[in-house]
N, C-alpha and C positions, 0 to 999 in steps of 0.2 A: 504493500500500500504506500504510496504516496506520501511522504509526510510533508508538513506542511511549514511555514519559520519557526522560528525556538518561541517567538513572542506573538501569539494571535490577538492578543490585545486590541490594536488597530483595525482588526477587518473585521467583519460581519460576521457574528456567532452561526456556524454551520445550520442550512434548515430556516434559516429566519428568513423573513419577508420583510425588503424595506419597509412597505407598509405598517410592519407592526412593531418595528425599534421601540423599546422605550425610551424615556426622555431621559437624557443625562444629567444627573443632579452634579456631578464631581468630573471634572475632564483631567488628566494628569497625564503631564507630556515632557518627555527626556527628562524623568526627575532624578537626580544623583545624590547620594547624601553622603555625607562623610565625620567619622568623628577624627579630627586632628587630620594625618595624612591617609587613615586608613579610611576606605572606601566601603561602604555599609550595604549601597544601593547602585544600581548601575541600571540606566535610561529607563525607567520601568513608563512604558505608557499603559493608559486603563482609560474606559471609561467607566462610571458607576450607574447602575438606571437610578431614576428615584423609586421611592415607595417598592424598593427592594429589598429582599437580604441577599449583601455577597458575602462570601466566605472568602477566607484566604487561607491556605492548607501547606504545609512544605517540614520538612524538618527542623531541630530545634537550630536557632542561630543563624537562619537562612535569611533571616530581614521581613520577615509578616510584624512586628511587632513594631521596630525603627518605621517600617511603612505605615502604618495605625499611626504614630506619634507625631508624622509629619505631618500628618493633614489638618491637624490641630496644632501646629508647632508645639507640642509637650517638649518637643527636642530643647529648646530656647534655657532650660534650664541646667543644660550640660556645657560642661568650658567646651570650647572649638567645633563646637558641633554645629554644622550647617547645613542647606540644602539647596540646590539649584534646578532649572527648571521649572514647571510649572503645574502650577496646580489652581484649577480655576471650580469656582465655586457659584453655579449658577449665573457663571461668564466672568464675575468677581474672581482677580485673584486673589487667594488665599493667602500665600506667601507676606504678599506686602498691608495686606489688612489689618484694620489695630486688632492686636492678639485679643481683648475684651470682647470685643463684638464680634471674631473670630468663635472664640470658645462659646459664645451663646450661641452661635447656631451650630458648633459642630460640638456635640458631648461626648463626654469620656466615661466607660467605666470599666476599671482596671481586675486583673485576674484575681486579686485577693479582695474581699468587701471590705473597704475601708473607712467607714464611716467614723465622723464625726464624735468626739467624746461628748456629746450633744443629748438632748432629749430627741427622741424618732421627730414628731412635732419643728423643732431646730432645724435639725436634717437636712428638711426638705425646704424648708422656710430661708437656709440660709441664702442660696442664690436669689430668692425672689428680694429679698432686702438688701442685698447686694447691688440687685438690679434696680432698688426704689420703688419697690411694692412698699407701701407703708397702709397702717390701717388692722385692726383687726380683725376685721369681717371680711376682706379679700386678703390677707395672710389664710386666714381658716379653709377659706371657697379655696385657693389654689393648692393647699397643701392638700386636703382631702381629694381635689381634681387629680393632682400627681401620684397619688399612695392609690386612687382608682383604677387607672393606670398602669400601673406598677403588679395589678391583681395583686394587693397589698393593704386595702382598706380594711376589709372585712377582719383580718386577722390581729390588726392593730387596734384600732379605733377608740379601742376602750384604754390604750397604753401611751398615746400620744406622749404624754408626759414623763414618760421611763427612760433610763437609759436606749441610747439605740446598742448597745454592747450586751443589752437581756433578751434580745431576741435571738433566734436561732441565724447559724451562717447564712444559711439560703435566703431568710425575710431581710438577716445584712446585704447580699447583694440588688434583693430586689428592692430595700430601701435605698441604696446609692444609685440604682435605675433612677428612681422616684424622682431624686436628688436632681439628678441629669436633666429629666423633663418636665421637672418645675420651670425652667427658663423658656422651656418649647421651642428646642434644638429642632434641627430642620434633618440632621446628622447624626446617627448616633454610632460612634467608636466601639466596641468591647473587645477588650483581650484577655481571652479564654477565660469567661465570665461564670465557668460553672464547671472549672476543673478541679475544685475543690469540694466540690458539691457531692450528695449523693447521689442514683436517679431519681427516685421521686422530686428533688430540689430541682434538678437538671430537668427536667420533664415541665414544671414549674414555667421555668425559664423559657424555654422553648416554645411554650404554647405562647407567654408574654409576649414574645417577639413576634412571632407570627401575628399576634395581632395588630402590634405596634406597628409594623412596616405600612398599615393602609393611612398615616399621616408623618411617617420618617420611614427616610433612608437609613438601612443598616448595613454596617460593617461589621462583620466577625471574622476575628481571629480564633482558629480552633485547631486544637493538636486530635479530635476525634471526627477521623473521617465520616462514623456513623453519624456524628450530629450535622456534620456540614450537608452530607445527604438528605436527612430529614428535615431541613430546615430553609438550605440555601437554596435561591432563584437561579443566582450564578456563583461560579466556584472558578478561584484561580490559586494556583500554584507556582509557589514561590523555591527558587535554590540559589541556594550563594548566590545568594543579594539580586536574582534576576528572578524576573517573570517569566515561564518557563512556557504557561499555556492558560488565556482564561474563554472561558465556554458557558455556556450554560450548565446546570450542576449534573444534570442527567448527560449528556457527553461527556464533561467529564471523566465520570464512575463510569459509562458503558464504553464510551470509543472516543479515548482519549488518542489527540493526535500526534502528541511527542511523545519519545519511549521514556524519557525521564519524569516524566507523569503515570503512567504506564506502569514502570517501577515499582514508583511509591504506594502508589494505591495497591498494587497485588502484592505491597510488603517485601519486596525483593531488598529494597534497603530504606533506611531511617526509621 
């Protein structure tokens, strides 16, 4: 069989009909990153649809996580670390964006829950007063909108006022979900958001997302193939710092075009 360039990024996902593209929430073109002289990321183009889940898949150290960081500069807080390139955000780029209004539309939520030494109630409340929600009665209306959300209400509701460190891991993650779209991210980041979880927690997660995707755009990072299967629209794969092949998530796992994709998914290495 034929194969096709190392990077399908740029062309038409196999089987698709111009007619039925989706609309590109995130366009990202020759983006290189580097900490110091060492080179992290090398020309990765993508596009992202909206009101998608993509997955990003590849072995540990391959650059899915540096990729995550960048689209939100997380990076900005490391000496020498930088990015080139572009990365345009509903045609805005990102790159040169002020970082504040950057991180409101694009959220983060990282692979450990790390919430806030806060009441749950705090949590969620912090960004909105960050952001100049002032008021009690729209503090309350957005916090309990986000913990809805979050499929997070119900279980809390009556704890608002507790520690968020008395809930269990799983309602810690989905309370820092919560966190994230309190501000009503247009974006939402996660890496590998439910690798510490159990399944039930992880199952949880899963069904959230899938909801969430019909008013944001998702990104995951995920080291379990099975979940990037059950969950992601599209699936791209990542090795030493390149973008190897992104497709839609069912070619991927069935008829994947590069053999270094190929690989990984049949477990042959990483």
């Amino acid at each position: 069989m034929k194969r096709t360039s190392p990077c399908r990024a740029a062309a038409l996902p196999r089987g698709t009909n111009v007619h039925e593209l989706p609309t590109p929430k995130l366009r990202i073109s020759r983006l290189n990153f580097f900490y110091g002289t060492y080179q992290a990321l090398h020309d990765i183009n993508l596009e992202v649809a909206a009101n998608r889940i993509t997955a990003l898949i590849g072995p540990s150290g391959c650059g899915k996580t540096t990729f995550l960081r960048t689209l939100n500069r997380m990076y900005e807080t490391v000496h020498n670390a930088r990015a080139d390139g572009q990365v345009l955000l509903d045609g805005e780029n990102a790159l040169a964006m002020e970082v504040t209004k950057l991180r409101r539309r694009v959220g983060m939520v990282f692979q450990k829950p790390n919430p806030f030494p806060k009441s749950i109630f705090d949590n969620v409340a912090y960004g909105l007063r960050v952001n100049g929600t002032r008021g009690s009665i729209a503090l309350e209306e957005a916090v309990e909108r986000s913990l809805r959300r979050a499929a997070l209400w119900d279980e809390v509701k009556d704890q608002l006022h507790k520690s968020a460190y008395a809930v269990s891991g799983g309602q810690q993650q989905r309370l820092c979900i919560a966190r994230a779209l309190a501000v009503g991210p247009e974006v939402l980041l996660l890496d590998e958001p439910s690798s510490a979880l159990d399944p039930t927690a992880t199952a949880k997660i899963e069904e959230l997302l899938f909801h969430l995707k019909q008013n944001c755009t998702i990104i995951i990072v995920t080291h379990n193939m099975q979940q990037a299967a059950r969950i992601a629209d599209d699936t791209g794969f990542f090795l030493l710092g390149r973008l190897i092949e992104f497709d839609k998530t069912e070619i991927i796992f069935k008829t994947p075009a590069q053999k270094e994709t190929e690989d990984y998914i049949t477990g042959r290495f990483g």
